[in-house]
Backbone as a printed PyTorch tensor [residue, N CA C, xyz], in Angstrom:
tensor([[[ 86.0210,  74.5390, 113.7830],
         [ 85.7700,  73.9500, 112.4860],
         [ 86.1210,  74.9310, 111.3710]],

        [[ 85.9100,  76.2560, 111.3120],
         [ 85.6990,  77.1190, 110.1130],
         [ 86.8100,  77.7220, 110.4770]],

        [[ 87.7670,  77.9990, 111.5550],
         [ 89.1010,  77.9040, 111.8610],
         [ 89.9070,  77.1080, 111.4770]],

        [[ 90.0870,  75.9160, 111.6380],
         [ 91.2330,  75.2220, 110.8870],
         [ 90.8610,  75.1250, 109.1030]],

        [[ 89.3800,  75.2310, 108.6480],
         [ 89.5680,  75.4460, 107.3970],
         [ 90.2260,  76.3880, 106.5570]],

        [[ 89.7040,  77.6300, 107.3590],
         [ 90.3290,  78.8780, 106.6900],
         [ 91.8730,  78.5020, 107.1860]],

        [[ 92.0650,  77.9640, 108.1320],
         [ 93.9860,  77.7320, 107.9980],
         [ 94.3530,  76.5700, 107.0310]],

        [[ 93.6590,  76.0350, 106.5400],
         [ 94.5430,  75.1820, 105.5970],
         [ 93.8990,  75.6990, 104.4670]],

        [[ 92.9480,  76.3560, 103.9260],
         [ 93.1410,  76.8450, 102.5450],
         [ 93.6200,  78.5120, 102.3990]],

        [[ 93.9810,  78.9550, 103.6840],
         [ 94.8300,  80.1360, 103.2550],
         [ 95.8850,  80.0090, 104.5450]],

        [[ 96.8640,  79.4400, 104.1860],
         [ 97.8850,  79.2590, 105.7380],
         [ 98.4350,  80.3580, 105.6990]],

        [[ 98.4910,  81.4420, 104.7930],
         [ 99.8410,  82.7010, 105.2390],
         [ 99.0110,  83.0980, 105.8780]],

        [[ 97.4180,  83.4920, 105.8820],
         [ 96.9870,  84.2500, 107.0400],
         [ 96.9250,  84.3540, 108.3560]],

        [[ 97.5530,  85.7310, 108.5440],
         [ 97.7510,  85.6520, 109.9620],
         [ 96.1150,  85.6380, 110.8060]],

        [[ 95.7300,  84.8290, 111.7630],
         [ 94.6040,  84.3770, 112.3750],
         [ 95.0250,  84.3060, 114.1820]],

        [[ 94.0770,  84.0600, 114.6350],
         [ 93.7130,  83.9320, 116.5800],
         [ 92.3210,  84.0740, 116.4440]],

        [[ 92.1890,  83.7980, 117.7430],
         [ 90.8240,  83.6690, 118.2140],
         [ 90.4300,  84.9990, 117.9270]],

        [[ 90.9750,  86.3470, 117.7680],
         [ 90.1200,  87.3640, 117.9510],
         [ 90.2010,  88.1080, 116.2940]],

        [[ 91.1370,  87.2720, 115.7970],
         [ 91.0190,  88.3680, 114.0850],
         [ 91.6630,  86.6270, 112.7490]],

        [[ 91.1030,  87.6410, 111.2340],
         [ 91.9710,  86.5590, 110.9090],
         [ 91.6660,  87.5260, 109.9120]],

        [[ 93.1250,  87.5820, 109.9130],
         [ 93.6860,  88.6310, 108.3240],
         [ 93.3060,  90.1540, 109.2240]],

        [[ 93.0790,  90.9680, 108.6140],
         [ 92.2050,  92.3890, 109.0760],
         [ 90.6930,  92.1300, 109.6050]],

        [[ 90.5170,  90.9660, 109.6810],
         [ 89.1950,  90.7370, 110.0670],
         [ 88.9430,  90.8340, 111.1300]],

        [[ 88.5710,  91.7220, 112.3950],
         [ 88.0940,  91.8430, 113.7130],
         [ 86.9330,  91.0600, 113.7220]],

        [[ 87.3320,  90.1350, 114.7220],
         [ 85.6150,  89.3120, 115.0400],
         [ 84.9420,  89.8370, 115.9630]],

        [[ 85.2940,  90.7100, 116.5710],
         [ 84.1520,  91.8870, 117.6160],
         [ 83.5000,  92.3730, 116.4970]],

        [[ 83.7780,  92.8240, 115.0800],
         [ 83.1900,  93.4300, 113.8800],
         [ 81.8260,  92.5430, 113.7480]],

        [[ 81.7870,  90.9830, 113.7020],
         [ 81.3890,  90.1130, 113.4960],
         [ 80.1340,  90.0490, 114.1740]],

        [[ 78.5480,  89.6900, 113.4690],
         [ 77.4840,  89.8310, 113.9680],
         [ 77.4940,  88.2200, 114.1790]],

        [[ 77.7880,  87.9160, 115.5650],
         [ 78.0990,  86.2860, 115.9860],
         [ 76.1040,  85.4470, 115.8850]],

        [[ 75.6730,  86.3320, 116.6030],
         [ 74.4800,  85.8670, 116.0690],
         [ 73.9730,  84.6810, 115.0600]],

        [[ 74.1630,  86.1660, 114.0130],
         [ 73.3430,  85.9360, 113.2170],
         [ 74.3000,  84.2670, 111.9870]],

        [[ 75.8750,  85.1170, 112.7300],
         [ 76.8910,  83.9630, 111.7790],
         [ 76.7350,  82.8430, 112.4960]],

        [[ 76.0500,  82.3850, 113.7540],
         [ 76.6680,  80.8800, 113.8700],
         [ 75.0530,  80.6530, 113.9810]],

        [[ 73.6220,  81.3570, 113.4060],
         [ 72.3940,  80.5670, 112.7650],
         [ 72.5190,  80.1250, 111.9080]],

        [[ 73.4370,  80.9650, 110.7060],
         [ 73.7870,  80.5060, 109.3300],
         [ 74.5230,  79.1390, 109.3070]],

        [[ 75.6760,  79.0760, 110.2360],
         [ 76.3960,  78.1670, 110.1230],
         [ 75.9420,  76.5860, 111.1160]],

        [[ 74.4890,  77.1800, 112.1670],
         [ 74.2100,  75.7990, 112.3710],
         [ 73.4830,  75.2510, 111.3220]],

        [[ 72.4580,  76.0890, 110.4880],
         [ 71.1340,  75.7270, 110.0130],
         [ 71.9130,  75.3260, 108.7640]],

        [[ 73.2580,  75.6380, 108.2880],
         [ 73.7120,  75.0260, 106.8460],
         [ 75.0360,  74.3040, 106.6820]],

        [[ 75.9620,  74.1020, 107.9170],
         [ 77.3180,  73.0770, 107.7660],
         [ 77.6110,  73.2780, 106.5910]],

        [[ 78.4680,  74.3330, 106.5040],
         [ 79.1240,  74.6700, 105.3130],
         [ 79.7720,  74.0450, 104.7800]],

        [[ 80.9220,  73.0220, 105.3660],
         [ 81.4240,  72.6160, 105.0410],
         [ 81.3680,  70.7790, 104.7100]],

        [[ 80.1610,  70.9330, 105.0970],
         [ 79.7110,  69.1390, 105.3140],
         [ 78.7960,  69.1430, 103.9170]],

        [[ 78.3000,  70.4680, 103.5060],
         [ 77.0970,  70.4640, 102.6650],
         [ 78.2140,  70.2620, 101.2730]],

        [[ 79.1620,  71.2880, 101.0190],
         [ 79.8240,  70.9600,  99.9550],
         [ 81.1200,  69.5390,  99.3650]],

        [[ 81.6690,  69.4900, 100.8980],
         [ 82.6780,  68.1990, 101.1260],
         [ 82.2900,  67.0210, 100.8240]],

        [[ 81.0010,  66.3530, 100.5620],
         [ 80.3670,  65.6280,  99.9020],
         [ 79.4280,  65.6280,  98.9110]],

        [[ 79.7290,  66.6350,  98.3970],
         [ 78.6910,  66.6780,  97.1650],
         [ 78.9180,  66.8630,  95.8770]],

        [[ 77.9600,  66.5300,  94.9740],
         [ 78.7800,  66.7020,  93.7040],
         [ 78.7480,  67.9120,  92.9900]],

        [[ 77.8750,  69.0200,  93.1600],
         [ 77.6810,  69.7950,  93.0140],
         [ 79.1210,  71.2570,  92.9910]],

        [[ 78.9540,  71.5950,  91.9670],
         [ 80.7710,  72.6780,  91.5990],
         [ 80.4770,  73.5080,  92.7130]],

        [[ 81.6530,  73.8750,  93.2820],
         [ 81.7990,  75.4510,  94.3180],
         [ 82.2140,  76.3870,  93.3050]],

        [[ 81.8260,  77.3900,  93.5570],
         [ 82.3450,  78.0900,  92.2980],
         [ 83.0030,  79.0000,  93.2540]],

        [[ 84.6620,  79.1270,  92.5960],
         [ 85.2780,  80.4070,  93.8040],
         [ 85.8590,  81.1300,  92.5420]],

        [[ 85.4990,  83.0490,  93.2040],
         [ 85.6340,  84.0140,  92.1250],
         [ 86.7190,  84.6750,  92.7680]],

        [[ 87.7580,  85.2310,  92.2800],
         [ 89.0610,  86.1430,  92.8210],
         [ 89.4920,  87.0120,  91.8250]],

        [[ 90.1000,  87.9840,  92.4710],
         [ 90.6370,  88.7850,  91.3220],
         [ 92.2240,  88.7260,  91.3820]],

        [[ 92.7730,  88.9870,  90.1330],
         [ 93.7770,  88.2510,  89.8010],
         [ 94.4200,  89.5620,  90.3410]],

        [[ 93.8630,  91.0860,  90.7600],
         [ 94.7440,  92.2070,  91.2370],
         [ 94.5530,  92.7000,  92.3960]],

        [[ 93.9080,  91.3430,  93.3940],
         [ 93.6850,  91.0640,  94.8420],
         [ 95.0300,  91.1080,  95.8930]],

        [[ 95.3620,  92.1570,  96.1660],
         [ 96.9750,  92.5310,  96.8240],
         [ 96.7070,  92.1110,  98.6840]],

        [[ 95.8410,  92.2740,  99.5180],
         [ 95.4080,  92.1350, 100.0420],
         [ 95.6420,  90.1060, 100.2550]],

        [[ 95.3930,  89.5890,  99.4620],
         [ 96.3660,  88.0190,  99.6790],
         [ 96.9740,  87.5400,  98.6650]],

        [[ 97.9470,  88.5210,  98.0910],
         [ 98.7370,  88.3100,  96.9920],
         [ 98.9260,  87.6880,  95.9340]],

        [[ 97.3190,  87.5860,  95.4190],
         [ 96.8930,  87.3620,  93.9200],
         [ 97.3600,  87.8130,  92.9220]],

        [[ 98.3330,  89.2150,  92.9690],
         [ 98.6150,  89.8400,  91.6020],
         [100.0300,  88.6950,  91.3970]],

        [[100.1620,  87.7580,  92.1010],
         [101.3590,  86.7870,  91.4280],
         [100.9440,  85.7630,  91.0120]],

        [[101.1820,  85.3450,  89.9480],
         [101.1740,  84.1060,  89.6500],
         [101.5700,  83.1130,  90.2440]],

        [[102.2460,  82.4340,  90.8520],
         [102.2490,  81.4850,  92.0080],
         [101.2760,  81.7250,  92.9240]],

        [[101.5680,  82.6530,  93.5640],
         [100.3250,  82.9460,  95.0130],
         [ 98.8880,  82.2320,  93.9250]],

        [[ 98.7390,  82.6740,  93.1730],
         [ 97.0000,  82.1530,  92.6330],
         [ 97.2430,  80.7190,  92.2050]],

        [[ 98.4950,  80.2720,  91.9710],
         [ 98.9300,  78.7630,  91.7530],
         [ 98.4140,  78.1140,  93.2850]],

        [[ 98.8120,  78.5190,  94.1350],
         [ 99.3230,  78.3370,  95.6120],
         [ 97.5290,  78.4320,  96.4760]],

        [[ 97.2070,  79.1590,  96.2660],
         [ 95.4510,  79.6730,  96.3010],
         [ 94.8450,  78.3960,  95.7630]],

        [[ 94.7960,  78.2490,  94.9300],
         [ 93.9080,  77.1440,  93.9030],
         [ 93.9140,  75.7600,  94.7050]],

        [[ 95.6030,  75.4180,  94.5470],
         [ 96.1270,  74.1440,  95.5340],
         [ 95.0710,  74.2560,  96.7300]],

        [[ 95.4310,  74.6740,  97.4940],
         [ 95.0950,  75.1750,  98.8150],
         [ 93.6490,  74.3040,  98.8750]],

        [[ 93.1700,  75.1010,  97.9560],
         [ 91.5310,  75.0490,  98.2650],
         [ 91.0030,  73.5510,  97.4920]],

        [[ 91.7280,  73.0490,  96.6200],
         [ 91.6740,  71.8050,  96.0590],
         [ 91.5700,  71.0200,  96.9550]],

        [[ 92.5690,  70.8040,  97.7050],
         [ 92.9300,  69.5530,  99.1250],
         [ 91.2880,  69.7980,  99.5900]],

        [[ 91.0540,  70.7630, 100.2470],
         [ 90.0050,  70.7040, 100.5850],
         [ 88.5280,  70.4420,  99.8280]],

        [[ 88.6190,  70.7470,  98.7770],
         [ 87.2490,  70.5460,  98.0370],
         [ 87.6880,  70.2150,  96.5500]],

        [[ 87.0200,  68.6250,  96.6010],
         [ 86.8150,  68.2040,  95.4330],
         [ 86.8460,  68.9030,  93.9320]],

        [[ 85.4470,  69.3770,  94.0460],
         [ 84.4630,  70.1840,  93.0370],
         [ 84.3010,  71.1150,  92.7240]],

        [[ 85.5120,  72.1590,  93.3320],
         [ 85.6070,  73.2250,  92.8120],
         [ 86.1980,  73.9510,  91.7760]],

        [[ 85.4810,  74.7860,  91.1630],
         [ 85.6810,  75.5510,  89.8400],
         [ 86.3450,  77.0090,  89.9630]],

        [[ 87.1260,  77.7460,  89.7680],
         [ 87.7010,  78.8770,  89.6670],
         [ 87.4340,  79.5840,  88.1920]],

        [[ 87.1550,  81.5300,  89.3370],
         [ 86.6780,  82.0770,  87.8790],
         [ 87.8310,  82.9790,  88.6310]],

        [[ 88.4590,  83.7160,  87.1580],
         [ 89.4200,  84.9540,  87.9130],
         [ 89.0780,  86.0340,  87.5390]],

        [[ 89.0260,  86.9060,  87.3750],
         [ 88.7910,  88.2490,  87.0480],
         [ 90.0370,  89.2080,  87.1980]],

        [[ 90.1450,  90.2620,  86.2740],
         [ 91.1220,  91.2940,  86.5210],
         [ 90.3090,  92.4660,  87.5820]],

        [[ 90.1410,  91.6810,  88.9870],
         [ 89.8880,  92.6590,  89.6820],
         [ 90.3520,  92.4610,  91.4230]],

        [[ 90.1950,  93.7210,  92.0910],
         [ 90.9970,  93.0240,  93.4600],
         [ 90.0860,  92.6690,  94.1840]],

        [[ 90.5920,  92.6730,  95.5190],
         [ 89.8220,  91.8980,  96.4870],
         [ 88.4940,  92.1320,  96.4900]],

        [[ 87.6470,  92.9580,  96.5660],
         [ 86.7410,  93.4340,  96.6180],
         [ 85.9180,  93.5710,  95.5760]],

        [[ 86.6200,  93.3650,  94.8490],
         [ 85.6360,  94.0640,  93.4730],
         [ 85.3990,  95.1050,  92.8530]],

        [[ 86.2560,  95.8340,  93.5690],
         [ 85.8970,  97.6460,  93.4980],
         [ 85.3990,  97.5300,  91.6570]],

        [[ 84.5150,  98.0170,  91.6200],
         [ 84.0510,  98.8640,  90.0320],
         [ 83.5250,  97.5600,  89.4900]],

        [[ 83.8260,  96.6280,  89.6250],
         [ 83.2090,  95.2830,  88.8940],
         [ 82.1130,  94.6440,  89.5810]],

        [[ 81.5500,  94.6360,  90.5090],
         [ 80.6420,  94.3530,  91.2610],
         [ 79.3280,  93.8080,  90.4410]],

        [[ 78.7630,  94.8350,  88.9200],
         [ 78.1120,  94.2930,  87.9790],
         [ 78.3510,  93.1010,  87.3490]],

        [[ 79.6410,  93.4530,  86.9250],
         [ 80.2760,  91.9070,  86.1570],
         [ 80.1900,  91.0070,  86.5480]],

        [[ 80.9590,  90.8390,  88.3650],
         [ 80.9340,  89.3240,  89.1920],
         [ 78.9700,  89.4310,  89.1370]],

        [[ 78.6740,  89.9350,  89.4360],
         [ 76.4790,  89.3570,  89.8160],
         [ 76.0300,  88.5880,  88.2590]],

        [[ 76.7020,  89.3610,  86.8950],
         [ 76.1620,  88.8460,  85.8290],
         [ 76.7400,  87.7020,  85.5760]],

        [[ 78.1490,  87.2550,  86.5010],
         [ 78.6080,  85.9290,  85.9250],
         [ 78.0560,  84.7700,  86.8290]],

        [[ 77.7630,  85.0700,  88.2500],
         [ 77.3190,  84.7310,  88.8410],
         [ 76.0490,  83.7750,  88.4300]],

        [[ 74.9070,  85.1840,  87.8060],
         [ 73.8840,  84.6340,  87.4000],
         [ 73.7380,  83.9060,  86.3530]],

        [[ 74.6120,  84.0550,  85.3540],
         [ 74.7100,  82.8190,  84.2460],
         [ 75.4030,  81.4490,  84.4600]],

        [[ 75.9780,  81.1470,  85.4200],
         [ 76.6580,  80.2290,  85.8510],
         [ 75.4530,  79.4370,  86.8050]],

        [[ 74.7040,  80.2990,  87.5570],
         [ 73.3960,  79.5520,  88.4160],
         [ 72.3670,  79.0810,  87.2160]],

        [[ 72.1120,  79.7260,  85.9400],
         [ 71.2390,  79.5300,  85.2670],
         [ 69.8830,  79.9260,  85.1340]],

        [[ 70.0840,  81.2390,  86.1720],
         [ 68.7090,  82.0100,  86.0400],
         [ 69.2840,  83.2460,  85.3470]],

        [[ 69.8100,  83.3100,  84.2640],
         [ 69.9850,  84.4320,  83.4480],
         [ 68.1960,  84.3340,  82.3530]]])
């Protein structure tokens, strides 16, 4: 299920059963990820609802080739097909967040409405 999603809203990534992108799933605390993912159907909870997804990226995310303008054209698409209701925030920052980590939590929290 959370396999063919992540392949249709990011198809350049390279994926298998044992990695997807740099992601080692031996890294992966299987546990604790498939309590999360029985007790909340990630994808059933948002795919019908009306409620915004809010997806945050940084526009100097090299790592899945955000610093282009198409690729974040191409990103957006992607994730549209799949979800209705989603909202995009971009930031001038990369994958991670390095140094902005404050910024994404404060936008975060004004967007939830417990500012």
């Amino acid at each position: 299920m959370l396999k063919s999603l992540a392949e249709s809203v990011l198809p350049e990534i390279d994926s298998s059963d044992s990695h997807f992108g740099t992601l080692n799933f031996e890294k992966v605390k299987k546990a604790l990820f498939l309590l999360e993912l029985i007790s909340t159907n990630p994808r059933k909870l948002v795919k019908n609802n009306s409620t915004p997804i809010f997806c945050f990226y940084g526009t100097q995310d090299t790592l899945l080739g955000l610093e282009k303008k198409q690729k974040r054209f191409d990103y957006e698409e992607n994730f549209k097909t799949q979800f209705n209701n989603i909202k995009f925030f971009k930031s001038d920052a990369d994958h991670f967040y390095s140094g902005q980590l404050e910024t994404l939590n404060n936008q975060i929290i004004r967007l939830s409405g417990h500012d």
